[in-house]
Backbone of each chain as ProteinMPNN parsed JSONL, in Angstrom:
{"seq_chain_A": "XXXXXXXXXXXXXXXXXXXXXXXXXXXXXXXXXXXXXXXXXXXXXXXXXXXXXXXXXXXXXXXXXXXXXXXXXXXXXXXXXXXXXXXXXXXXXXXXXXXXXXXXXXXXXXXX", "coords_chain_A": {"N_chain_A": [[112.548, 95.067, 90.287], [112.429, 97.162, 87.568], [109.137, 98.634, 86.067], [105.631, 99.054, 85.022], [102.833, 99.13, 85.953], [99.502, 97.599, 86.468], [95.809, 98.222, 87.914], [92.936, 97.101, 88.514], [93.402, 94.34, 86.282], [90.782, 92.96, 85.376], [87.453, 94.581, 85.705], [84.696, 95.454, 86.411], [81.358, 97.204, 85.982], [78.565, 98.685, 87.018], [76.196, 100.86, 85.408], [76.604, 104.345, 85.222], [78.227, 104.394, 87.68], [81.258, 105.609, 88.523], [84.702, 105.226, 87.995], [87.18, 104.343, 89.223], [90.872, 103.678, 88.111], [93.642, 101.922, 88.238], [97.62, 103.182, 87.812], [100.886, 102.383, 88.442], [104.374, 103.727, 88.357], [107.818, 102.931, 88.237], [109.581, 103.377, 87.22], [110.992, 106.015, 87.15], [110.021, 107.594, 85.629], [108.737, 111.121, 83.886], [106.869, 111.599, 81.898], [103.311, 110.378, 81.523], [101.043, 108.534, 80.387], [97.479, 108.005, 79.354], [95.525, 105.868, 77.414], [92.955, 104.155, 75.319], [91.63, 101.554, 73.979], [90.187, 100.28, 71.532], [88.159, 97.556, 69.624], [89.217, 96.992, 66.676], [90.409, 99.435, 66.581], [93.096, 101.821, 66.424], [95.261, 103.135, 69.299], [93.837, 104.988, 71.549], [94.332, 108.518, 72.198], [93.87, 109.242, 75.649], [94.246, 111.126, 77.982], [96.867, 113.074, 79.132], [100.448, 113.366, 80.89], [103.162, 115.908, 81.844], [104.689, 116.039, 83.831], [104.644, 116.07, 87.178], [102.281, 117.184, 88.932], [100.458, 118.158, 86.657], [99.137, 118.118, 83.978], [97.22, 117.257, 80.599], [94.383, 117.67, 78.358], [93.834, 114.346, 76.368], [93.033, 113.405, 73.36], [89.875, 112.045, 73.524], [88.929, 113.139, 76.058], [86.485, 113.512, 77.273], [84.246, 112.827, 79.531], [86.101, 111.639, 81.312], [88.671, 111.504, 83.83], [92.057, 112.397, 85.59], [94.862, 112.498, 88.072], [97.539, 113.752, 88.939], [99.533, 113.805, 91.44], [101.778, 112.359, 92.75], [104.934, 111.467, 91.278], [105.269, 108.65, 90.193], [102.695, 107.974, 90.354], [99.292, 107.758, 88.362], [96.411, 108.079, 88.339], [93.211, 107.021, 86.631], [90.18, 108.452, 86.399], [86.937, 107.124, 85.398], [83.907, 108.549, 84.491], [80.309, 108.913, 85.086], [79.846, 109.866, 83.117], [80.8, 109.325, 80.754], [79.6, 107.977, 77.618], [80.209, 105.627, 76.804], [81.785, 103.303, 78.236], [82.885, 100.6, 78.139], [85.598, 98.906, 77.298], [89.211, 98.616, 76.401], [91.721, 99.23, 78.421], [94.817, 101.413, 78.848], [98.308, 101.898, 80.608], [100.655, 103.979, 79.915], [104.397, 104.859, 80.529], [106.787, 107.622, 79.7], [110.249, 108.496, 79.661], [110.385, 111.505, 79.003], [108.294, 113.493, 77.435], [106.713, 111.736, 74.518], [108.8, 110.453, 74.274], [110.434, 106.866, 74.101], [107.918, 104.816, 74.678], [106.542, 102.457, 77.498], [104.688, 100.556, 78.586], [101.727, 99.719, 80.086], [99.911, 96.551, 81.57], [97.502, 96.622, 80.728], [93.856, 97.518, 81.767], [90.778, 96.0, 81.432], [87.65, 97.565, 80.809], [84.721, 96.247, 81.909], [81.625, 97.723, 81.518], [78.181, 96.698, 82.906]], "CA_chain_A": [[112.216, 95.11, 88.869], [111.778, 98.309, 86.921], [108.323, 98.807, 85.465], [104.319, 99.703, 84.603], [101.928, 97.898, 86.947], [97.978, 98.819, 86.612], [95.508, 97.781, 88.405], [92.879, 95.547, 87.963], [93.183, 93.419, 85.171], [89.627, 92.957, 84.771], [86.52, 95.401, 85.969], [83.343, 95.121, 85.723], [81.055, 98.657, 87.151], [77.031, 99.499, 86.841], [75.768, 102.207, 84.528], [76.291, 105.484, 86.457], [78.99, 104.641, 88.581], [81.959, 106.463, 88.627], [85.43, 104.158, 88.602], [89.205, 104.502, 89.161], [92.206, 102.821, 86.914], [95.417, 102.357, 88.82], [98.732, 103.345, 86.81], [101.774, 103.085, 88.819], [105.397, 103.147, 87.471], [108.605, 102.854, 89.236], [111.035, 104.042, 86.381], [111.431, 107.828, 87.589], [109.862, 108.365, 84.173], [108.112, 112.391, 83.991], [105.463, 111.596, 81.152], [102.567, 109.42, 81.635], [99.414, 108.249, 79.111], [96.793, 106.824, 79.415], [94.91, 104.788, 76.108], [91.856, 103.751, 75.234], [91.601, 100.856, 72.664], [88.476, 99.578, 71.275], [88.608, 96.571, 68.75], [89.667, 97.195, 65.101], [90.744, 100.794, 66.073], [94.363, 101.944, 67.053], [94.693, 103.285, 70.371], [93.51, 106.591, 71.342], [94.924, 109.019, 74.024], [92.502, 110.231, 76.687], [94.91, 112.495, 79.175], [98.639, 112.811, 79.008], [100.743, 114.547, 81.756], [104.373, 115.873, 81.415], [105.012, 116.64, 84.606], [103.782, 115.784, 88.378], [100.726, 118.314, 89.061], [100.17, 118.794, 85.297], [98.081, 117.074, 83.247], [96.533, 117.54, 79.463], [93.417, 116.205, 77.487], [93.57, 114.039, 74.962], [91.636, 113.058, 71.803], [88.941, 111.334, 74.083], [88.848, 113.402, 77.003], [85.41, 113.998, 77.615], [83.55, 112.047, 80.508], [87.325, 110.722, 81.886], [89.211, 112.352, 84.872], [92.949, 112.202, 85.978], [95.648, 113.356, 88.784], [99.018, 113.477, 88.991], [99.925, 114.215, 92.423], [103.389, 111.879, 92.653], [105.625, 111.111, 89.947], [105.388, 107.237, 90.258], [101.047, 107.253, 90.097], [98.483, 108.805, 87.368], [95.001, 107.046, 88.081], [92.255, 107.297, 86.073], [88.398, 108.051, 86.74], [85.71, 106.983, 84.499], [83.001, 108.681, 85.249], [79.287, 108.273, 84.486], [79.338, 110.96, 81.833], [81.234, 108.73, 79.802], [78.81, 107.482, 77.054], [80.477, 104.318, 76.126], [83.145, 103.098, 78.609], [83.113, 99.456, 78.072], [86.847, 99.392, 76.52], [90.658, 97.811, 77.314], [92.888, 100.895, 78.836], [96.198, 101.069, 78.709], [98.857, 103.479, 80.783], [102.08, 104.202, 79.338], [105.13, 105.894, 80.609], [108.119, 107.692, 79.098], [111.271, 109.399, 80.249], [110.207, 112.79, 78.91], [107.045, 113.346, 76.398], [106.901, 111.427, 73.562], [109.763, 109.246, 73.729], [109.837, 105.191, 73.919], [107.073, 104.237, 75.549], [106.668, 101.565, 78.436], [103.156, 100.478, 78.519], [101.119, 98.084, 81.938], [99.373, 95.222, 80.786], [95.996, 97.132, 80.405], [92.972, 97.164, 82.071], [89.508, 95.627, 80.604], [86.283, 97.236, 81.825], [82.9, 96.344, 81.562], [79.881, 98.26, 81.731], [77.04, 96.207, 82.962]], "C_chain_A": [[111.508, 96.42, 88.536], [110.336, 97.949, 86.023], [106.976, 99.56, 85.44], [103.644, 98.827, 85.444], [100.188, 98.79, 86.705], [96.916, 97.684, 87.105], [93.937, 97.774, 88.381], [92.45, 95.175, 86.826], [92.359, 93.217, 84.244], [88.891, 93.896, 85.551], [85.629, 95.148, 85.493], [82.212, 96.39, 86.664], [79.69, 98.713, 86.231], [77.386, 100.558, 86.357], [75.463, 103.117, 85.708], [77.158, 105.518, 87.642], [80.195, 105.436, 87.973], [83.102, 105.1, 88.815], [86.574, 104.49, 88.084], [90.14, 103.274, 89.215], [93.183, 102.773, 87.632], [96.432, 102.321, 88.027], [99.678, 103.907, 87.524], [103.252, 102.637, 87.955], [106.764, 103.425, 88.547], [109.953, 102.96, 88.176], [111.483, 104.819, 86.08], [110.857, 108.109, 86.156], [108.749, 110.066, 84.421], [107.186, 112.148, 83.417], [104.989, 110.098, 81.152], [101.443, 109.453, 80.802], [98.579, 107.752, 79.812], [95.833, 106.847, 77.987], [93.642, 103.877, 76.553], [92.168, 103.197, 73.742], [90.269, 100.121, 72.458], [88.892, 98.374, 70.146], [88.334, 97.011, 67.414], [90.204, 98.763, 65.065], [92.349, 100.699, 66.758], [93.696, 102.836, 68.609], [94.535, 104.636, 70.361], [93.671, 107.475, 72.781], [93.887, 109.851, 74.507], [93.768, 111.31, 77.081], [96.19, 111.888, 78.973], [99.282, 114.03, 80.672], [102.484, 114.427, 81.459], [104.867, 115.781, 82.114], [104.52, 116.188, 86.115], [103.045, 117.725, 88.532], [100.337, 119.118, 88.014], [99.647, 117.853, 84.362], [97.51, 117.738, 81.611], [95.461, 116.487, 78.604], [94.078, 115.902, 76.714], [92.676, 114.093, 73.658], [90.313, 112.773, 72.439], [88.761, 111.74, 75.427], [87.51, 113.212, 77.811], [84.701, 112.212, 78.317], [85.135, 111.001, 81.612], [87.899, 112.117, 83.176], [90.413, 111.921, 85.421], [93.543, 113.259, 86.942], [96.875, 112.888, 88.846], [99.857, 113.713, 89.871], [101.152, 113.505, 92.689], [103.597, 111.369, 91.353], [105.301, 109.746, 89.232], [103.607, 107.397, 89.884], [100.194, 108.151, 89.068], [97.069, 107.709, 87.182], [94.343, 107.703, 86.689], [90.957, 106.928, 86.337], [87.856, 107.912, 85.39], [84.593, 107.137, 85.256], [81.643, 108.452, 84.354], [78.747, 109.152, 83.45], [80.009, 110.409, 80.476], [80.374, 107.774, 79.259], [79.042, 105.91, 76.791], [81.924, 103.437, 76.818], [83.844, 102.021, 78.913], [84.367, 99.504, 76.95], [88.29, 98.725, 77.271], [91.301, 99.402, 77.134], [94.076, 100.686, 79.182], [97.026, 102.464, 79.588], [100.075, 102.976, 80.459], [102.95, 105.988, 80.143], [106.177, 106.343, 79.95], [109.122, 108.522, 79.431], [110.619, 110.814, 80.328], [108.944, 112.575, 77.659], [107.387, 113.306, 75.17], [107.868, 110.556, 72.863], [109.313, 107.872, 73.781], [109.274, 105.306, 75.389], [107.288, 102.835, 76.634], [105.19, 101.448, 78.555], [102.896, 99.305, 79.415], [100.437, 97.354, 80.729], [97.949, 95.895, 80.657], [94.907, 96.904, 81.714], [91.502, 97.107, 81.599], [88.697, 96.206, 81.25], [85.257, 96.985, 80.99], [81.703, 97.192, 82.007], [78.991, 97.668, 81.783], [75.79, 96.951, 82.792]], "O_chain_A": [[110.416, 96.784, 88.972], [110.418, 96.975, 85.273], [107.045, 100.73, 85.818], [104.063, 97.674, 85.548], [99.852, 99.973, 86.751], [97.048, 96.495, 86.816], [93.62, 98.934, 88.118], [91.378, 95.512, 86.324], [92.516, 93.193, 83.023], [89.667, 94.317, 86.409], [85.488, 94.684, 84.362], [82.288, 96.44, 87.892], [79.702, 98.772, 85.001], [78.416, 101.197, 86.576], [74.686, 103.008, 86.656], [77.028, 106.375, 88.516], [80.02, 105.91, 86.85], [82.782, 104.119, 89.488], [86.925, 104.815, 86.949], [90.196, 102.304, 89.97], [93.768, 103.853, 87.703], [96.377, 101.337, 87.29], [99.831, 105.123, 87.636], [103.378, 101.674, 87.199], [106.622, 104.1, 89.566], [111.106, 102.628, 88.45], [112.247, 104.908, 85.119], [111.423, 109.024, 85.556], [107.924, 109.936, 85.325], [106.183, 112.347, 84.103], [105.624, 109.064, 80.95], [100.924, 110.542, 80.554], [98.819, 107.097, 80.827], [95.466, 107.945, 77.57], [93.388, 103.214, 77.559], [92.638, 103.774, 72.762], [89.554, 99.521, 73.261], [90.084, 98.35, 69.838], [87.205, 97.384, 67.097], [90.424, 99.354, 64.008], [92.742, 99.754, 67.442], [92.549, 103.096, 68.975], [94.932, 105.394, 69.476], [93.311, 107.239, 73.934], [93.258, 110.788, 74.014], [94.073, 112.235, 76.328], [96.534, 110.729, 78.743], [98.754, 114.997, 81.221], [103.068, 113.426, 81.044], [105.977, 115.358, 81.791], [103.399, 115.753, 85.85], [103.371, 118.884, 88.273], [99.979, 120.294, 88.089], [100.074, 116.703, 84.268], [97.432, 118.966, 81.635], [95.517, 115.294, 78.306], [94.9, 116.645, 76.178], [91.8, 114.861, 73.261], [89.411, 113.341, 71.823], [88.421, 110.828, 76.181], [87.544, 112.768, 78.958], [84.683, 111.069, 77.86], [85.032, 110.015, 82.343], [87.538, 113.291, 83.254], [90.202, 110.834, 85.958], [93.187, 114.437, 86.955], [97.191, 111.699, 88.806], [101.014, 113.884, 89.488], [101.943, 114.4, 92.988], [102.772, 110.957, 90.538], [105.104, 109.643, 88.022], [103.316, 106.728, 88.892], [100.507, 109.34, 89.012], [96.796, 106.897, 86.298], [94.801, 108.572, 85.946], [90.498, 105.795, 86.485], [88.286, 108.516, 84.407], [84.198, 106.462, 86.206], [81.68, 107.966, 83.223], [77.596, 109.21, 83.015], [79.823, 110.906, 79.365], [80.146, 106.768, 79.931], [78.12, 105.116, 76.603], [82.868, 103.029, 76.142], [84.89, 101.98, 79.561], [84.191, 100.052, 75.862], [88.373, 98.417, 78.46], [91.348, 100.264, 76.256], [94.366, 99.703, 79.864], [96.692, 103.641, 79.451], [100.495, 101.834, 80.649], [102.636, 107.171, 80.277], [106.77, 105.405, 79.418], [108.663, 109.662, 79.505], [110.322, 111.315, 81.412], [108.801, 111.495, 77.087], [108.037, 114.161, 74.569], [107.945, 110.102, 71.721], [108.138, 107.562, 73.583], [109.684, 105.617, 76.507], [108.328, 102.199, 76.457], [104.556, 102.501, 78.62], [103.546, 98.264, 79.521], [100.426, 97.507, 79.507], [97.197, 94.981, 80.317], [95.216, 96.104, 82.597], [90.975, 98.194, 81.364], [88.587, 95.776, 82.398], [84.97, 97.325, 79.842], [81.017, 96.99, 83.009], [78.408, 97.728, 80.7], [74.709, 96.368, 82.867]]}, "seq_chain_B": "XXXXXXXXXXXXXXXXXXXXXXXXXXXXXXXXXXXXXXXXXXXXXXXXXXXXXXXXXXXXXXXXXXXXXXXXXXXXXXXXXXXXXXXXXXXXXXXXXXXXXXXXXX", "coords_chain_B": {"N_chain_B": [[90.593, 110.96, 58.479], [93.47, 109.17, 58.356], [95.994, 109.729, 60.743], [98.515, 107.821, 60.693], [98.898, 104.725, 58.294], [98.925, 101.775, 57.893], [99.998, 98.881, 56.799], [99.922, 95.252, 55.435], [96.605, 94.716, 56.737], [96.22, 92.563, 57.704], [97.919, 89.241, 58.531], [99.092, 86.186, 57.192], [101.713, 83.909, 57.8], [103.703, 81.572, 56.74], [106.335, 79.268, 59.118], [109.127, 80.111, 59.198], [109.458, 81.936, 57.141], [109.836, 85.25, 55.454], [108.929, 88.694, 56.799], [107.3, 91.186, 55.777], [106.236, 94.169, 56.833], [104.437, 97.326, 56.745], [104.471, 100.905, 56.963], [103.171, 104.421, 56.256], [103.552, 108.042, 57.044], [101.502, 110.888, 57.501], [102.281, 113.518, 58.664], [104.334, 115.4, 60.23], [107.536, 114.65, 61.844], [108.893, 113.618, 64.655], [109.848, 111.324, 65.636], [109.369, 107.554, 64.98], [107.723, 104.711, 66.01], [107.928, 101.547, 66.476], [106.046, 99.075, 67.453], [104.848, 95.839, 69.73], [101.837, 94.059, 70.317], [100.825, 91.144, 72.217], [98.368, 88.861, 72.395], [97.088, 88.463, 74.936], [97.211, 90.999, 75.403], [98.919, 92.915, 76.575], [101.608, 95.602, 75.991], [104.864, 95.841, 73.878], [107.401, 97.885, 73.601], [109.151, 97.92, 70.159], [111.287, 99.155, 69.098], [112.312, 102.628, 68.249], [112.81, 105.022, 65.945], [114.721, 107.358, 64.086], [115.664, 107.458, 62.003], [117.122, 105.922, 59.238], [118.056, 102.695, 60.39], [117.148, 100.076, 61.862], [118.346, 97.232, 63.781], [117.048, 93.851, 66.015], [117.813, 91.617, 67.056], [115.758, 88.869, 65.278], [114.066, 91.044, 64.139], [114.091, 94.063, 62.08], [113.653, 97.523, 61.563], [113.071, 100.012, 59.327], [113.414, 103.589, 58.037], [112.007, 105.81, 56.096], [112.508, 109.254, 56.023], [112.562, 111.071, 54.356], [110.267, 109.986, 52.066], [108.322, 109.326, 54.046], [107.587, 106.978, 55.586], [107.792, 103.748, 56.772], [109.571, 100.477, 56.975], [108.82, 97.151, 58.815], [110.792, 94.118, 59.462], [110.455, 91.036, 59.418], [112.878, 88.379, 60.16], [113.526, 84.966, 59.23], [110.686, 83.735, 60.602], [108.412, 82.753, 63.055], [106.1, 80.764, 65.086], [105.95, 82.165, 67.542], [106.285, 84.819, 66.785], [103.668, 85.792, 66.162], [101.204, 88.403, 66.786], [99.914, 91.66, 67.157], [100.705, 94.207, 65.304], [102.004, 97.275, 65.793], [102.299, 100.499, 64.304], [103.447, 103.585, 65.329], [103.789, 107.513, 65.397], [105.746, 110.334, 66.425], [104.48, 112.866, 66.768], [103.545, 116.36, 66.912], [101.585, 115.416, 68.736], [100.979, 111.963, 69.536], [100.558, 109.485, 67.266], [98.948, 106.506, 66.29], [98.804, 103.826, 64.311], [96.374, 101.483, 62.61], [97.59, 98.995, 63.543], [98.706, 96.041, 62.421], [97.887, 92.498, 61.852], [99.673, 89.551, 62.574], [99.732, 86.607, 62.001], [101.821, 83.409, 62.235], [102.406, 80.374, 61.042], [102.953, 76.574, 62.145]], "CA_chain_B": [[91.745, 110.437, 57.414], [94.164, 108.928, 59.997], [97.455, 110.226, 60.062], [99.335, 106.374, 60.425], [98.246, 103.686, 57.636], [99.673, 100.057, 57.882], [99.935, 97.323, 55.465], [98.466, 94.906, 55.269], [95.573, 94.793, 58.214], [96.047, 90.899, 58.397], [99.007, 88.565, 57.579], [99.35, 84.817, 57.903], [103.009, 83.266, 56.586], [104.456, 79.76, 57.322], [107.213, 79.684, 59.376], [110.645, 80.667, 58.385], [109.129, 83.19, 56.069], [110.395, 86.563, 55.988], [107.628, 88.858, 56.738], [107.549, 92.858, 56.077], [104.782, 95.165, 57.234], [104.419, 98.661, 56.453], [103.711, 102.395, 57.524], [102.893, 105.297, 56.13], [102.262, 108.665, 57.883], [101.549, 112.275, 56.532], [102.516, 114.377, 59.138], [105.943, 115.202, 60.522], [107.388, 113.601, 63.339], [110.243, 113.384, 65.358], [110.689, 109.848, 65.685], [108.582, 106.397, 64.682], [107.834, 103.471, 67.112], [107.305, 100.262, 65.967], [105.146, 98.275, 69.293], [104.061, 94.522, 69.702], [100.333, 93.612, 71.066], [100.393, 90.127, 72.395], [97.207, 88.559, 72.31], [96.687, 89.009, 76.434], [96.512, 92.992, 75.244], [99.84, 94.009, 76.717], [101.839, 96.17, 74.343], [105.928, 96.748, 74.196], [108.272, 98.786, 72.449], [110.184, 96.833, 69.985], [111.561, 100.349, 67.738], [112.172, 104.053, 68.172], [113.527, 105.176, 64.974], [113.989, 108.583, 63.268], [116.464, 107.618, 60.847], [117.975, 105.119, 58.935], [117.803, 101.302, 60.5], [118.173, 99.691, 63.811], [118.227, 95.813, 64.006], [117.242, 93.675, 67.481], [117.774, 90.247, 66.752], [115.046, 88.534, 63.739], [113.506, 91.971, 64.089], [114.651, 95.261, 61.408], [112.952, 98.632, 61.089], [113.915, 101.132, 58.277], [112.493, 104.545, 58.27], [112.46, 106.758, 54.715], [111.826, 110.431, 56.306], [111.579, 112.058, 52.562], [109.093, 109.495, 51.772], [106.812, 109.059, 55.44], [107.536, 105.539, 55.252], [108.798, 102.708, 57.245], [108.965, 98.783, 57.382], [109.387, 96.358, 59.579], [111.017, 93.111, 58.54], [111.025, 90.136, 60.672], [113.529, 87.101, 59.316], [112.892, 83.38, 60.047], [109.386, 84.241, 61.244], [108.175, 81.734, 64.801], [104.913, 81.04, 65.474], [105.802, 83.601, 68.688], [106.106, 86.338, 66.702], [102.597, 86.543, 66.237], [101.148, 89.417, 67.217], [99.621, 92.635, 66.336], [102.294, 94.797, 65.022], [101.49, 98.724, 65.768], [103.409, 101.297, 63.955], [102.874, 105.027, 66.236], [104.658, 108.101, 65.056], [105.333, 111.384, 67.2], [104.962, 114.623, 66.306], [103.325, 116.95, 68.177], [101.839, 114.346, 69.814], [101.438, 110.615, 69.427], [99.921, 109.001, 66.108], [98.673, 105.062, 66.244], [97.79, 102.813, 63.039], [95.51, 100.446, 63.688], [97.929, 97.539, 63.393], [98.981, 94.017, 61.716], [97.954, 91.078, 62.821], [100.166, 88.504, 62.255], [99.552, 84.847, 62.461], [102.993, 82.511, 61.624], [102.076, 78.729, 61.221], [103.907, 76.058, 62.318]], "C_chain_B": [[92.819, 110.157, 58.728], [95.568, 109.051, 59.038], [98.826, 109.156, 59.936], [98.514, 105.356, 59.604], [99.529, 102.711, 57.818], [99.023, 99.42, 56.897], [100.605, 96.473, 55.71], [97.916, 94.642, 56.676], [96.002, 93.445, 58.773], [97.167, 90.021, 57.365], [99.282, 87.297, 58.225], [100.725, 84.195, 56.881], [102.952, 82.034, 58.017], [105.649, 79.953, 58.821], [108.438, 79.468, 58.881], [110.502, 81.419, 57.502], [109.944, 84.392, 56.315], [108.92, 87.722, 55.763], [108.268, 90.847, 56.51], [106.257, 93.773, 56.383], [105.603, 96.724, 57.129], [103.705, 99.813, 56.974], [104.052, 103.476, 56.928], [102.696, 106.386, 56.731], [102.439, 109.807, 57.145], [101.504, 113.632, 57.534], [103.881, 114.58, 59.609], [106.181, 114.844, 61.827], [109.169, 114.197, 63.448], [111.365, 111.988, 65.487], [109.371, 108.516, 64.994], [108.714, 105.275, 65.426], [107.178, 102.403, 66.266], [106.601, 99.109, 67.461], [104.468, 97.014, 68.637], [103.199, 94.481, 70.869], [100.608, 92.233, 71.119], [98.932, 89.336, 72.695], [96.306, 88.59, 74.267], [96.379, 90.713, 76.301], [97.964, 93.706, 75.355], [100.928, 94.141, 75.416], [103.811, 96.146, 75.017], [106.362, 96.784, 72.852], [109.342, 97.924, 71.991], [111.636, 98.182, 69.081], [111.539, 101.617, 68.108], [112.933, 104.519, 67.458], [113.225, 106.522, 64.644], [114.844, 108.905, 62.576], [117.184, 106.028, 60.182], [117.566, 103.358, 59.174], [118.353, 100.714, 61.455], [117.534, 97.572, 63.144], [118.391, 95.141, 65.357], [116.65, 92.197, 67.114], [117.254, 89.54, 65.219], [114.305, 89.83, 63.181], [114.66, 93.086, 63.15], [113.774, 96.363, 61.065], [113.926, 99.488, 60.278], [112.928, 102.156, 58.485], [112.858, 105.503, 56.967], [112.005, 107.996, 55.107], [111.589, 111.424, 54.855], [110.539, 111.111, 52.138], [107.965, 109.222, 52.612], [106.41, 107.95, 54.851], [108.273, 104.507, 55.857], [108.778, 101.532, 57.351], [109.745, 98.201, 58.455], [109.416, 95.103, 59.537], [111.15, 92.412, 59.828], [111.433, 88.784, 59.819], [113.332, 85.448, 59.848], [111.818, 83.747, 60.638], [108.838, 82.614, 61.954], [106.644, 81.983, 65.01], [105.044, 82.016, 66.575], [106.057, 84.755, 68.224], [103.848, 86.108, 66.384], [101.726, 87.07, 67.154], [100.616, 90.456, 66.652], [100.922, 93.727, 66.3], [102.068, 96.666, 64.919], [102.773, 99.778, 65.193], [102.562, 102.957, 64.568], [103.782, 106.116, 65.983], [104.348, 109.572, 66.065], [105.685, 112.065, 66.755], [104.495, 115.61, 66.784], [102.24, 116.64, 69.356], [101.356, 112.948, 69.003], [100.015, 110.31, 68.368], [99.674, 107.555, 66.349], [98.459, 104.884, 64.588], [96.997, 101.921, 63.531], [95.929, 99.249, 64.004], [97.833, 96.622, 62.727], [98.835, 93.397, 62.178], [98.36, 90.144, 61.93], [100.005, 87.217, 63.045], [101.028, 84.133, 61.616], [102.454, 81.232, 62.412], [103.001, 78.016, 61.314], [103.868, 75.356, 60.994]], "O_chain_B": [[92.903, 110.797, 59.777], [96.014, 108.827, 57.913], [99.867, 109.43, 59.338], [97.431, 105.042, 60.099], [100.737, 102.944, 57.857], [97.908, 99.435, 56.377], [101.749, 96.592, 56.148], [98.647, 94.39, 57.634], [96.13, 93.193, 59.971], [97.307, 90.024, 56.141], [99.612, 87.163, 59.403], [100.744, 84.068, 55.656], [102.576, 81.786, 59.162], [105.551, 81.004, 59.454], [108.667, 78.545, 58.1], [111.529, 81.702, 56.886], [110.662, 84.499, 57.309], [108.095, 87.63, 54.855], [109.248, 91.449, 56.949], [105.282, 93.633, 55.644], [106.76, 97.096, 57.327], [102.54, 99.763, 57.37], [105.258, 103.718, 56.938], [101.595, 106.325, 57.277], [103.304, 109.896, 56.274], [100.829, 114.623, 57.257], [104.647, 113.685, 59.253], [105.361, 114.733, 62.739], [110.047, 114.768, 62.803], [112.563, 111.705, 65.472], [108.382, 109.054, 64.497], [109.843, 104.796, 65.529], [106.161, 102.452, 65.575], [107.333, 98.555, 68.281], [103.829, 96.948, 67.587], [103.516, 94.734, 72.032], [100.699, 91.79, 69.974], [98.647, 89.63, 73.856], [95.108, 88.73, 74.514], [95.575, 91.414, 76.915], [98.315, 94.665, 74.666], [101.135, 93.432, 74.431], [104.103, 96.352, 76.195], [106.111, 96.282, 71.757], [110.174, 97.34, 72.685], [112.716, 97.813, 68.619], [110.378, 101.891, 68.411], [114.043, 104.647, 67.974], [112.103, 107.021, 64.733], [115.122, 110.072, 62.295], [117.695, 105.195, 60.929], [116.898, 102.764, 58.328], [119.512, 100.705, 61.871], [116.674, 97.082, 62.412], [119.382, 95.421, 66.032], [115.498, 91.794, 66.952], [117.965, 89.562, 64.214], [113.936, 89.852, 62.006], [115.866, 93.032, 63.392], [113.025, 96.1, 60.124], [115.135, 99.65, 60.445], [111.82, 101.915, 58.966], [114.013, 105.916, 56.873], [110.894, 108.185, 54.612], [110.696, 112.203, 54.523], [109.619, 111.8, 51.696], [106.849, 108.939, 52.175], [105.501, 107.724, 54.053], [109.431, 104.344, 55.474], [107.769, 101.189, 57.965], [110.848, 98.518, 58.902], [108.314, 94.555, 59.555], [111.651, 92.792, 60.887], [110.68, 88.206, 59.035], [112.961, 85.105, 60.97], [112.195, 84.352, 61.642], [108.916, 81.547, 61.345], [106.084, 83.076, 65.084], [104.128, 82.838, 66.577], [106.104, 85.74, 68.961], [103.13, 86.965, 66.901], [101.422, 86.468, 68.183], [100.734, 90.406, 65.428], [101.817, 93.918, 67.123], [101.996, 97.174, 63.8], [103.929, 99.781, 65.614], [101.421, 103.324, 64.286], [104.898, 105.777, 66.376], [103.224, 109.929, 66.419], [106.812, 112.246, 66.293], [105.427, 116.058, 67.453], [102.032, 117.23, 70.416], [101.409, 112.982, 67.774], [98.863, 110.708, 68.54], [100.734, 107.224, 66.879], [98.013, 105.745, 63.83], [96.917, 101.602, 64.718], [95.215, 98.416, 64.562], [96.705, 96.298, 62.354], [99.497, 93.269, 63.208], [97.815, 89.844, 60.868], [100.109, 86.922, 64.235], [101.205, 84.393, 60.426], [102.188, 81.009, 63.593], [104.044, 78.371, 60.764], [104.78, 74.594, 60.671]]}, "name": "protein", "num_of_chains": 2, "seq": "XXXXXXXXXXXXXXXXXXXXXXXXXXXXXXXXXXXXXXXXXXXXXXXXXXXXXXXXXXXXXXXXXXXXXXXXXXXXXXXXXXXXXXXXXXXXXXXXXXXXXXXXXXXXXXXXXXXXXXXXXXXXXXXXXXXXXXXXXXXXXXXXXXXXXXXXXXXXXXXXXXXXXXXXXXXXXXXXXXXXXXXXXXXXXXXXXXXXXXXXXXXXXXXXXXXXXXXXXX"}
């Protein structure tokens, strides 16, 4: 089965840690997202990449960290410079940048 | 000023209604996605339009590119369509609205 898989579900991480998103995909797609949704807002793109070993901020870059070292994976760190990082995250892939999306089931974290 | 508006924020019909939701955007694009939020969070693509009118089953998007305007009609409306209903447009890069939430009653 072709798809988006991310990994885990739920999270839950102390103030000041540092914590990595899994976002793998298995549908040879080149461009990958990742989304940040908060409640009552649309979603909002942290880092995009077009490419394997290429990467670009988004809107919401600041205190987040990504790599793109194989085609198929594009984690994501949250690190502890991120002011507010209790939030549901989303990664999306797409053939080439900007087409139809494919989006994982999200992942929730908490900030205790 | 956000560059995707939807109408209306919140929509509850019966079922078998016919339901239409709306988008606006004011920048130029390439194409327009219409995406369903199920209430677990995950999102898919029901729409990638950048002309004219595609139909995929009770589901119809239209897209007016001289007016930066598109709806999306759903016919006999099922309590399983509800859902939040995201309209996202790309242009030089990716636009959100904040979404419809639809409720259909049995």
């Amino acid at each position: 089965d072709g798809g988006i898989t991310q990994s885990p579900k739920y999270l839950f991480r102390k103030e000041g840690q540092n914590v990595t998103l899994s976002c793998e995909q298995n549908l040879n797609h080149d461009a990958m997202y990742w989304y940040r949704q908060d409640p009552g807002q649309g979603l909002r793109l942290i880092y995009y990449s077009q490419i394997v070993n290429d990467f670009q901020k988004g809107d919401i870059a600041e205190g987040y960290s990504v790599s793109r070292e194989k085609k198929e994976s594009f984690p994501l760190t949250v690190t502890s410079a991120q002011k507010n990082p209790t939030a549901f995250y989303l990664c999306a892939s797409s053939i080439v940048l900007y087409n139809e999306q494919f989006f994982g089931p999200g992942t929730r974290l908490t900030v205790l | 000023k956000n560059e995707v508006e939807q109408s209306p924020q919140n929509l509850t019909a019966q079922e078998g209604e016919f339901i239409t939701i709306n988008c606006s955007y004011s920048v130029g694009i390439s194409a327009l996605h219409w995406l369903q939020q199920h209430p677990g969070g995950g999102i898919v693509s029901l729409f990638m339009l950048s002309s004219g009118k595609k139909k995929h089953g009770r589901l119809i998007a239209t897209i007016n590119i001289q007016e930066k305007h598109s709806s999306l009609h759903i016919t006999a409306s099922h309590p399983r369509d509800s859902a939040v209903y995201i309209c996202a447009v790309a242009g030089n890069q990716f636009y959100f609205g904040t979404g419809t939430s639809l409720t259909v009653i049995p």
